[in-house]
C-alpha positions as CSV (number, residue, x, y, z in Angstrom):
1,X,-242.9,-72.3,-116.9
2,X,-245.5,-71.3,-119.3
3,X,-247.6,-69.3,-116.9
4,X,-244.0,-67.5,-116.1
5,X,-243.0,-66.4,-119.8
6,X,-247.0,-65.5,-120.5
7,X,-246.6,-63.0,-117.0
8,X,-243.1,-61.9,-118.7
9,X,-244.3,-61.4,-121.9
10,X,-247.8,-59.2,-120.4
11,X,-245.0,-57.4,-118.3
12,X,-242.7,-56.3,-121.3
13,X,-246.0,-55.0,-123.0
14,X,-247.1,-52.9,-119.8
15,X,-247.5,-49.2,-120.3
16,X,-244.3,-47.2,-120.5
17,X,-243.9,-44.1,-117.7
18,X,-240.3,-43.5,-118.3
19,X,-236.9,-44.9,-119.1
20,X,-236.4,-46.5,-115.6
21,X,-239.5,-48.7,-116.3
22,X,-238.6,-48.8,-120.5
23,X,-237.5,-52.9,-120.3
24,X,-240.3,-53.6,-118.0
25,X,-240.0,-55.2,-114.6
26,X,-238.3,-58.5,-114.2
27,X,-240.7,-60.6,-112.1
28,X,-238.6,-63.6,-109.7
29,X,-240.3,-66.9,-107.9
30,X,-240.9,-66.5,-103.9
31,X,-242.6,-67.6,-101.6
32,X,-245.6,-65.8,-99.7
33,X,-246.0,-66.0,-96.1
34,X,-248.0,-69.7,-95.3
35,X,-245.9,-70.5,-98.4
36,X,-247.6,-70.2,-101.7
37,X,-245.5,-70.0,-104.6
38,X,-245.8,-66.6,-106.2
39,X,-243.9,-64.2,-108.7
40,X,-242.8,-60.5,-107.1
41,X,-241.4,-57.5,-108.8
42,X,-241.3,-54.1,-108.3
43,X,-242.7,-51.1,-110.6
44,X,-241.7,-47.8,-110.0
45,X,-243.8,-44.4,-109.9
46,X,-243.4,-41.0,-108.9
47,X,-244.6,-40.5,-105.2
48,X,-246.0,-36.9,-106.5
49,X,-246.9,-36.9,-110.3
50,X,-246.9,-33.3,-110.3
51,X,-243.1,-33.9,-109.1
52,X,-241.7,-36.8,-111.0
53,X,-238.1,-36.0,-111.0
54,X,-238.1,-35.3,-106.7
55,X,-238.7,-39.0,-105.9
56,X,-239.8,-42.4,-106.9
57,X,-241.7,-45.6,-105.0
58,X,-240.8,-48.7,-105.8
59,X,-244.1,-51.0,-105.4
60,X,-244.1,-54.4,-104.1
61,X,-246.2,-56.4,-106.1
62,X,-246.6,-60.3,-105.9
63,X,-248.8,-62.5,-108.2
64,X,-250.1,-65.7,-108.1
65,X,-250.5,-67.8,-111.0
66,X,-254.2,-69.0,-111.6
67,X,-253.7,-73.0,-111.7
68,X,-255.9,-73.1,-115.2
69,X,-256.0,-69.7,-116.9
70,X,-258.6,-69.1,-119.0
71,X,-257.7,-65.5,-119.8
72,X,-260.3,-64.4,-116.9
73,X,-259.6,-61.1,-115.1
74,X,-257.0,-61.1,-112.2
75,X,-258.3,-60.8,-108.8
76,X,-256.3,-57.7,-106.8
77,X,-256.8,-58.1,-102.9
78,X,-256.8,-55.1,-100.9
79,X,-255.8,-54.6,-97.8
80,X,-257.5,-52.5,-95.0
81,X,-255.9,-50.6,-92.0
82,X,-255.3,-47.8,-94.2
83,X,-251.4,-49.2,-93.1
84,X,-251.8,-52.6,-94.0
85,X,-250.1,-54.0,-96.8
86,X,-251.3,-56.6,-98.8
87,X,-248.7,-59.6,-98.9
88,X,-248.6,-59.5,-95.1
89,X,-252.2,-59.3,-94.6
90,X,-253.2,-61.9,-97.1
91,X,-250.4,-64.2,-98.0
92,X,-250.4,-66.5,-94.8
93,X,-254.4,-66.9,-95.8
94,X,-254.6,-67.4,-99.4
95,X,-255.7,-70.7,-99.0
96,X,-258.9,-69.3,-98.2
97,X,-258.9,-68.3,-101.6
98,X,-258.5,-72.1,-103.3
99,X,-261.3,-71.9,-105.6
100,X,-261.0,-68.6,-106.9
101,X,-257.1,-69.4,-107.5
102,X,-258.6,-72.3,-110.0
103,X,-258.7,-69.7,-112.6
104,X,-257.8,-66.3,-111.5
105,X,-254.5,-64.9,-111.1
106,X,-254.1,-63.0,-107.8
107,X,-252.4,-59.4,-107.6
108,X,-251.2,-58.3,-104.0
109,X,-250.2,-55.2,-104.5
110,X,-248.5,-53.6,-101.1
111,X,-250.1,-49.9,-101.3
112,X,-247.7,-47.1,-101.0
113,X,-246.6,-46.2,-97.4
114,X,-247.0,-50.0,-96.5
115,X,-245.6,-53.4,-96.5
116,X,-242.9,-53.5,-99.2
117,X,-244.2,-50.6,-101.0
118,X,-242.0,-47.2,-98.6
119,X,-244.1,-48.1,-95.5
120,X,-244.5,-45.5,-93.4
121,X,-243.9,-47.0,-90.4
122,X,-243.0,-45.3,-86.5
123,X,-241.0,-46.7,-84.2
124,X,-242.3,-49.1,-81.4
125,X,-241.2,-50.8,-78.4
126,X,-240.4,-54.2,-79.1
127,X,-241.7,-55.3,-75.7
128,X,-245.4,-55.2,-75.3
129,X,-246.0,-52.3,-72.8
130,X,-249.2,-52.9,-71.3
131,X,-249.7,-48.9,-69.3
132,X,-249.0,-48.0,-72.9
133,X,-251.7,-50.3,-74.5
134,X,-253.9,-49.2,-72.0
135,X,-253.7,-45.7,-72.0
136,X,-255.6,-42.9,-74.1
137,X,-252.5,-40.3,-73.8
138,X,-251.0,-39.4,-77.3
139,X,-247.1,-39.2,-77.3
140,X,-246.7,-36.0,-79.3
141,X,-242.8,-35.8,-79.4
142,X,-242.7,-39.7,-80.4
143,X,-245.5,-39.0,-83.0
144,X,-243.3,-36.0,-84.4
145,X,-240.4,-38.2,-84.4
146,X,-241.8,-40.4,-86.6
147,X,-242.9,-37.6,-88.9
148,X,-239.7,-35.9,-89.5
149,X,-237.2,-39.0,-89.8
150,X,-239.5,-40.4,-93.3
151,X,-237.9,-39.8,-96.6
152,X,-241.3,-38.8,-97.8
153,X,-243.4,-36.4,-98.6
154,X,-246.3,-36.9,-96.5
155,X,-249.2,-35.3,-98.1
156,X,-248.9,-37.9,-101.2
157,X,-249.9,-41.3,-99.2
158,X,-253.9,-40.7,-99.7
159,X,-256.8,-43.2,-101.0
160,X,-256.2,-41.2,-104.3
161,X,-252.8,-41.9,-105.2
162,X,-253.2,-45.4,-104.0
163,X,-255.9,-45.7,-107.2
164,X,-253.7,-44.8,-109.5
165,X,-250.7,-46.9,-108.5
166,X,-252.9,-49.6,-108.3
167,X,-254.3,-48.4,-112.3
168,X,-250.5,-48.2,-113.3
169,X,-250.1,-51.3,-111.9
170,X,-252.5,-53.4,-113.5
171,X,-251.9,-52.1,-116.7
172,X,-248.2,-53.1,-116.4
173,X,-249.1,-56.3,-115.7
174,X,-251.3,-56.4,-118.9
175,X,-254.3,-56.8,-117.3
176,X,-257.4,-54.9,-119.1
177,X,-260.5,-55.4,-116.4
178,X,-259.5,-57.1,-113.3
179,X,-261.9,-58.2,-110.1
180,X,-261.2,-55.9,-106.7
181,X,-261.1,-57.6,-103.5
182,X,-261.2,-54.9,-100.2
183,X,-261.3,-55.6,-96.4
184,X,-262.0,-52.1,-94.2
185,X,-259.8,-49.7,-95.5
186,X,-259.6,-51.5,-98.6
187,X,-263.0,-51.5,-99.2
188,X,-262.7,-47.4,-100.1
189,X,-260.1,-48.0,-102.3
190,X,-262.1,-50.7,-104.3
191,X,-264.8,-48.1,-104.3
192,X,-262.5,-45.2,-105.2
193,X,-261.1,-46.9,-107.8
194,X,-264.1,-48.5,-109.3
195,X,-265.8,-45.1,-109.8
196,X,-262.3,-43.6,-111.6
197,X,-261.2,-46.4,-113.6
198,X,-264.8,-48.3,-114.4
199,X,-263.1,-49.8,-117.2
200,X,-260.3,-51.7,-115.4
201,X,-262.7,-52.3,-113.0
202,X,-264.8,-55.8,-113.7
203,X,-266.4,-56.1,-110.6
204,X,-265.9,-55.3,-106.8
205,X,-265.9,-57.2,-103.5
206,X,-266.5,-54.5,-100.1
207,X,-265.9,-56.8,-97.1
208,X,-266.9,-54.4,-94.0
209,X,-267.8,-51.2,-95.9
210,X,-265.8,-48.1,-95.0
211,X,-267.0,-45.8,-97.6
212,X,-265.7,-42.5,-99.4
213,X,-268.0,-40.6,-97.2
214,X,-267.5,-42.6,-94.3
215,X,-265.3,-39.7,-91.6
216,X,-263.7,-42.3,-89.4
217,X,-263.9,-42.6,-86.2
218,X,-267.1,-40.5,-86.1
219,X,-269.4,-43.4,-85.8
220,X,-267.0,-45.7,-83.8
221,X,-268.9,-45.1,-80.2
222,X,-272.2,-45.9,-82.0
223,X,-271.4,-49.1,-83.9
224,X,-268.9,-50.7,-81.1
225,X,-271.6,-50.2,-78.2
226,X,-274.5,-51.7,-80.8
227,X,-272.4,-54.3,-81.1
228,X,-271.8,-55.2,-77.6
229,X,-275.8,-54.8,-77.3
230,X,-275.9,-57.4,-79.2
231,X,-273.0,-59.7,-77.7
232,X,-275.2,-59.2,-74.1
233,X,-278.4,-60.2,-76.2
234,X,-277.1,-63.4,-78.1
235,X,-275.5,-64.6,-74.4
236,X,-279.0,-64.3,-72.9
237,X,-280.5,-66.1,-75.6
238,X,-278.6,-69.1,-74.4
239,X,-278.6,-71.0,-71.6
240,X,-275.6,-71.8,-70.5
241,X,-274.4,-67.9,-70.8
242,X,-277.1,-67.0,-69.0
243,X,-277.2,-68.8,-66.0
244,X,-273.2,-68.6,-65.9
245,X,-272.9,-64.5,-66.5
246,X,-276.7,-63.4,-65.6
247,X,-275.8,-59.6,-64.6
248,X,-273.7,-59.2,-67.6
249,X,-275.2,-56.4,-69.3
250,X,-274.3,-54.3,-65.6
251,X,-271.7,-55.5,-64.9
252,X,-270.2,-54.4,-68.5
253,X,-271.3,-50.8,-68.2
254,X,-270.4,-50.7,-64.5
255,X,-266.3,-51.8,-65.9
256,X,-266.9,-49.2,-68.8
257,X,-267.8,-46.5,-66.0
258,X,-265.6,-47.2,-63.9
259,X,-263.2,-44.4,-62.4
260,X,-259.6,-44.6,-62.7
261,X,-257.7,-47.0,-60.2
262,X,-254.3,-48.7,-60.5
263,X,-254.7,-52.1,-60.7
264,X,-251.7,-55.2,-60.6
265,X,-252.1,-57.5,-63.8
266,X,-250.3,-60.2,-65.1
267,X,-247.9,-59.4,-68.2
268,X,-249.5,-62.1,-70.7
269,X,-245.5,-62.5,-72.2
270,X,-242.7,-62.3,-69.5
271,X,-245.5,-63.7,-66.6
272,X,-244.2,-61.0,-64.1
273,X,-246.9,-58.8,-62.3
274,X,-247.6,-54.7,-63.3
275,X,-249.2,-52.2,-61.8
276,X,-250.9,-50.1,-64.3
277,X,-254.0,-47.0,-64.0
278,X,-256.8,-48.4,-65.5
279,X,-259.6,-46.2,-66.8
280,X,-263.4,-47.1,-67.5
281,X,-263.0,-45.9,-71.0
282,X,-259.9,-47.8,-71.8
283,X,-261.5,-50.8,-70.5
284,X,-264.3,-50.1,-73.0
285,X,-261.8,-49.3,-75.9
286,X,-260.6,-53.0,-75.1
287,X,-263.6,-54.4,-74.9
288,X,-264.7,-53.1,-78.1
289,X,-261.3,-54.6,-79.7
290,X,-262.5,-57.9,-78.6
291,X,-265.6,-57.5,-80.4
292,X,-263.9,-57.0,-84.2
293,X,-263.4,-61.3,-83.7
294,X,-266.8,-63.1,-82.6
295,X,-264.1,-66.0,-81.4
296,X,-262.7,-63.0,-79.3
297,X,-265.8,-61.5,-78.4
298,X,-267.1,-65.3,-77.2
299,X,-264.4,-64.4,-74.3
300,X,-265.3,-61.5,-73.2
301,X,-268.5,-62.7,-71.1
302,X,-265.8,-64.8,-68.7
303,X,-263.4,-61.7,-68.5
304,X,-266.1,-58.8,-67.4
305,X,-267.1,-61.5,-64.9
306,X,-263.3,-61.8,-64.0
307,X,-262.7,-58.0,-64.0
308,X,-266.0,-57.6,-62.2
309,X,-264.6,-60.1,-59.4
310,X,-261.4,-57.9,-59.2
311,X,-258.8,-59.9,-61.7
312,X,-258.6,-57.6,-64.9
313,X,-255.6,-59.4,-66.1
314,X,-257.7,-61.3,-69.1
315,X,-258.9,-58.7,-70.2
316,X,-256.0,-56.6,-70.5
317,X,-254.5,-59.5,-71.9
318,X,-256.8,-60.0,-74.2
319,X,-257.0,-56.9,-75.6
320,X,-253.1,-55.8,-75.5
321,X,-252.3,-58.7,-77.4
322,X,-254.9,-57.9,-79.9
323,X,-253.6,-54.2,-80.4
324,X,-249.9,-55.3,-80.7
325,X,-251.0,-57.9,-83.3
326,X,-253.1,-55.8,-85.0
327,X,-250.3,-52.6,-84.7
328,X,-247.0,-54.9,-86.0
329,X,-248.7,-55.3,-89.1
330,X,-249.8,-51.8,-89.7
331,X,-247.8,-49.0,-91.2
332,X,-248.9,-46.2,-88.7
333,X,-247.6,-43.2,-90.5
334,X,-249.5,-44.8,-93.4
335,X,-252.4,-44.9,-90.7
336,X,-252.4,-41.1,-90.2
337,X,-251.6,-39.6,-93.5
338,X,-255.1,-41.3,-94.9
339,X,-256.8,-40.6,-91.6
340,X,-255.6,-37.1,-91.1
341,X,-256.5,-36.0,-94.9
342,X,-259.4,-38.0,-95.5
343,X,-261.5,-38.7,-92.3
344,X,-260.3,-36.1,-88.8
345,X,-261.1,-33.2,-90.6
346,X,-264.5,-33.8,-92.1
347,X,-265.9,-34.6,-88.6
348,X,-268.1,-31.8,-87.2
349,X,-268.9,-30.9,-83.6
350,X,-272.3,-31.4,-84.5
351,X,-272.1,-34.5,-85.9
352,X,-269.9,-36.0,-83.2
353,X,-272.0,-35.2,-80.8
354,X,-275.0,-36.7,-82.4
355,X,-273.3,-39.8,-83.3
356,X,-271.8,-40.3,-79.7
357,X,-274.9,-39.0,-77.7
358,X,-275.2,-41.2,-74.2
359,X,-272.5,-43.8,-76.0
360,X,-270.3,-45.4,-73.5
361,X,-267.0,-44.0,-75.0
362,X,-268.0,-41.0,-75.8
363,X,-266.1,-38.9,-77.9
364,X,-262.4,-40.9,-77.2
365,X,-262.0,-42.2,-80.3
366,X,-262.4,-38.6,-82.2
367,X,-260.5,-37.6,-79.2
368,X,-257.4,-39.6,-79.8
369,X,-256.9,-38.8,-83.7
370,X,-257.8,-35.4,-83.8
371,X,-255.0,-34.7,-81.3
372,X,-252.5,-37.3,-83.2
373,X,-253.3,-35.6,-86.7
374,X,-252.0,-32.4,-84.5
375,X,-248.4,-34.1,-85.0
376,X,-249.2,-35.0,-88.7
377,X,-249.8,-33.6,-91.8
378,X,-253.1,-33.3,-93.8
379,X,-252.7,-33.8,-97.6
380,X,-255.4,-32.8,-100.3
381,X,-257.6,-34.9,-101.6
382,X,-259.5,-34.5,-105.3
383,X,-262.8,-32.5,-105.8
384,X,-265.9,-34.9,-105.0
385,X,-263.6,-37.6,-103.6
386,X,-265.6,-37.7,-100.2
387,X,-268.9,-37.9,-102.6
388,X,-270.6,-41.5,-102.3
389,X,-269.7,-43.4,-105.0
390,X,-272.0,-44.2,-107.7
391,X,-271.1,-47.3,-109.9
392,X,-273.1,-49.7,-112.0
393,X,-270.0,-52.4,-111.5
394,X,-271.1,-55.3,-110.4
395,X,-270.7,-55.2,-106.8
396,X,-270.7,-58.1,-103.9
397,X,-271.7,-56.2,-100.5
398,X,-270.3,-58.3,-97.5
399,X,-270.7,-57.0,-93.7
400,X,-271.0,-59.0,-90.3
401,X,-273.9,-58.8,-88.6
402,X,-272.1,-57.5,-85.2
403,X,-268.8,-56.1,-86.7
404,X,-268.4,-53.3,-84.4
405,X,-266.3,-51.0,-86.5
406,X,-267.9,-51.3,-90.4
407,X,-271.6,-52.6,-89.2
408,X,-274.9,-53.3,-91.9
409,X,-275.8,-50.0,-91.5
410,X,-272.6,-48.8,-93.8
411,X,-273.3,-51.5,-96.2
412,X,-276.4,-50.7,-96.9
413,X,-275.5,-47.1,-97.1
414,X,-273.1,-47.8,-100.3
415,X,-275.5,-50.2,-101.8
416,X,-277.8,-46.8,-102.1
417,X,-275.3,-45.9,-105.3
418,X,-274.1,-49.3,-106.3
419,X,-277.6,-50.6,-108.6
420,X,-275.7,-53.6,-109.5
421,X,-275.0,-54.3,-106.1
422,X,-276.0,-57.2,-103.6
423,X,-276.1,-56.8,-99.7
424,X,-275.1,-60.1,-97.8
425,X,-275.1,-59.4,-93.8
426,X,-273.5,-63.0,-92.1
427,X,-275.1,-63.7,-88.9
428,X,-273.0,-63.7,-85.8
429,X,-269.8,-62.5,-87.8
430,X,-267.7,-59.4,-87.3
431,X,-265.4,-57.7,-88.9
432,X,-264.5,-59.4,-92.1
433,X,-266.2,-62.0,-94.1
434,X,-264.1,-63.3,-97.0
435,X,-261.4,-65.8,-95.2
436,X,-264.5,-67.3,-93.6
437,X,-265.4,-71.2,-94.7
438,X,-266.9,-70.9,-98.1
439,X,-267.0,-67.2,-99.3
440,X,-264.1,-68.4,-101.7
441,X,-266.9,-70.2,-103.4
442,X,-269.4,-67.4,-103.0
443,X,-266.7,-65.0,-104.5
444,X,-266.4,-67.4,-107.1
445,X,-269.4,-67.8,-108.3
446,X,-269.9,-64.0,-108.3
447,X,-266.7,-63.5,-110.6
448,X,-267.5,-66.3,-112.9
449,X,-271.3,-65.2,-113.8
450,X,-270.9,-60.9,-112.6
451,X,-274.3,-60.8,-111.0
452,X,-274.3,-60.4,-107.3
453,X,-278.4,-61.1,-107.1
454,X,-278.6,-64.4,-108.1
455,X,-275.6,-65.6,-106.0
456,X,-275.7,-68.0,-103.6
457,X,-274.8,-67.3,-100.2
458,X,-276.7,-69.7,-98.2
459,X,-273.5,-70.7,-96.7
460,X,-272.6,-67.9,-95.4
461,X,-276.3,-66.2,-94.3
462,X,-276.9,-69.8,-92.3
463,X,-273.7,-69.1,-90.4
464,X,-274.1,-68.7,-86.1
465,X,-271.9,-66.9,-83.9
466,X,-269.3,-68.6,-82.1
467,X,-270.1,-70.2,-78.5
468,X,-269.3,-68.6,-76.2
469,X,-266.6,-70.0,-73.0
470,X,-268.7,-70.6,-69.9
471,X,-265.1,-71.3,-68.3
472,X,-261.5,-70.4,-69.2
473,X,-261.5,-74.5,-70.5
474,X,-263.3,-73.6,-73.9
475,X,-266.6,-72.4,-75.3
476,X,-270.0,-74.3,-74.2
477,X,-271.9,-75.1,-77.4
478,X,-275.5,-73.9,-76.7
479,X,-278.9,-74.9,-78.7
């Protein structure tokens, strides 16, 4: 009850934007999904500044009360996609967060265009269509659809109003400097933000680095077939792998080059059998979906020797039930606006074909957005926004060593401009570090004492990949 009238009284003395917000917002108790006890409320803001009186967003915001405050700066977790919002992405998880919750509060914030928070979303099937998850055709007319029936103006869901929402936000709250958590996606907003509002900003967390400069899906080709490189490598390091999947490495690129074919597959829900065309490249899209999980990616030895011997129906599996878990919980008109302002068109012939050159996908990733942005709309985005951003912020630089989407390489690209900053690649890991065992203390430690170079992260950089499954019974542990 304490903790509740200290939140009310930091709320009541939150920045005033307006009559509607005058009495401040009137926080209630829920319940976040896995169940932790929280306090939500909503704060309002224009959707265009430049256009207060046209429309306003009502932001979903939940807090958890640190269990001893100490007056220490909140801790915001951000969400990646862009399209993800933050209660849904973290809330079922936050246990994961146990010893930074000892005396932090933590802010989930759903971003504009997500979650809570207006989310942009398009309609979907509510049955998982497997020729749909398997094809690389864009449905204009649905993609239109979706377009025209928002009440929104489109062209104001970018990184840069997300900042400052998020700035408003904070300062309603009452919090003066607060900690910023980002996964993917977020990671750019933590960096965005951090370079326009250094002094809110205490320190930053990028988990998987997808920086201001970063033009996704330019690099996507590059980074997914390293890391399969990689997956073939660490299986014929090990024994077991080896002798039970010895041709994998051809046997992979032989699936990924394959010509078009129908194939008969069982649906992994209903259990009935479909007939579907099945391309080399979408085959490789999949595969490369599997790899964003090392627990996933541990799999996919046993399915290319499956597809290989004619059964493709784990992988399609596999990977369909990946994209339609990964796609319910994104926003995907949220997804677009941020691509198709901020990423599409930045991307170069000359640097697509440089960073796809004798890939195994090619150019289908930069494919497959640049004709979806053709249905959207691009929205502007500040002067110097797409500059790298250069912060002396303390600044914790996570990346798994075979993440196949947000690899080392981009890590160690933002650390260039980060001086405070601290690189820690986890061994065997993919894409996203800070739910694993133990970076709640890392991140801990880091917030408590603000320098990143004398943290310890043994626990994380001793970490292994997972084992990988010999048989369809479970994974082999290998010396």
């Amino acid at each position: 009850m304490k903790r509740a009238l200290v939140l009310l009284f930091a709320l009541a003395a939150g920045c005033d934007r307006g009559s509607a917000e005058s009495s401040g917002p009137q926080p209630t108790d829920c319940d976040l999904p896995g169940g932790v006890a929280a306090q939500c409320m909503t704060i309002e803001v224009a959707e265009n500044p430049d256009a207060p009186e046209v429309r306003t967003l009502s932001l979903s915001v939940a807090v958890v009360p640190a269990r001893e405050p100490e007056g220490r700066p909140a801790v915001v977790l951000i969400a990646g996609g862009p399209g993800q919002g933050a209660q849904s992405s973290y809330g079922a998880a936050l246990r994961a967060f146990d010893a930074i919750r000892d005396h932090h509060d933590l802010v989930l914030l759903d971003q504009r265009g997500t979650g809570k928070s207006h989310a942009l979303n398009c309609e979907n099937t509510q049955v998982l269509d497997l020729k749909q998850a398997v094809s690389l055709e864009i449905d204009g007319p649905r993609l239109e659809a979706c377009r025209d029936a928002q009440d929104a103006d489109l062209t104001q869901y970018t990184t840069a109003r997300a900042i400052d929402d998020l700035a408003h936000v904070l300062q309603t709250l009452g919090y003066e400097k607060s900690h910023l958590v980002g996964g993917s996606y977020g990671t750019r907003v933590a960096l965005a933000f951090a370079r326009a509002y250094p002094r809110q900003t205490a320190s930053i967390v990028i988990d998987g680095v997808a920086p201001t400069d970063f033009a996704l899906p330019v690099s996507f080709a590059k980074d997914a077939e390293a890391a399969m490189d990689a997956m073939v490598r660490d299986c014929a390091a090990h024994a077991g792998c080896n002798a039970s999947f010895p041709t994998l490495r051809a046997d992979l690129r032989a699936l990924a080059t394959r010509p078009a074919s129908e194939v008969t597959v069982v649906h992994p829900r209903t259990g009935a059998p479909q007939t579907l065309e099945l391309s080399g490249r979408a085959l490789a899209g999949g595969m490369r979906s599997m790899l964003y999980a090392p627990e996933l990616s541990s799999l996919l030895p046993l399915s290319v020797a499956s597809a290989t011997r004619g059964d493709f129906g784990p992988m399609v599996a596999q990977a369909a039930l990946l994209g339609d878990g990964m796609g319910g919980s994104l926003a995907e008109g949220m997804f677009l606006s941020v691509i198709c302002s901020e990423d599409v068109p930045y991307i170069t012939e000359a640097h697509a074909a440089e960073e796809t050159a004798g890939t195994l996908m090619g150019t289908m990733f930069i494919d497959h957005l640049r004709a979806s942005c053709e249905h959207w709309v691009r929205g502007p985005i500040p002067p110097g926004f797409r500059k790298p951003v250069s912060s002396d912020v303390p600044a914790l630089v996570l990346s798994g060593e075979v993440d196949p989407v947000t690899p080392p390489r981009w890590g160690e690209h933002a650390l260039e401009t980060l001086p405070n900053g601290r690189h820690v690649v986890v061994p065997g890991a993919g894409h996203g570090i800070v739910m694993l065992p133990c970076a709640d203390e890392v991140l801990a430690e880091f917030f408590e004492h603000g320098d990143a170079k004398a943290v310890d992260a043994s626990c994380l950089e001793s970490r292994r990949r997972a084992p990988f499954f010999i048989d369809f019974a479970g994974p082999q542990v290998n010396p």
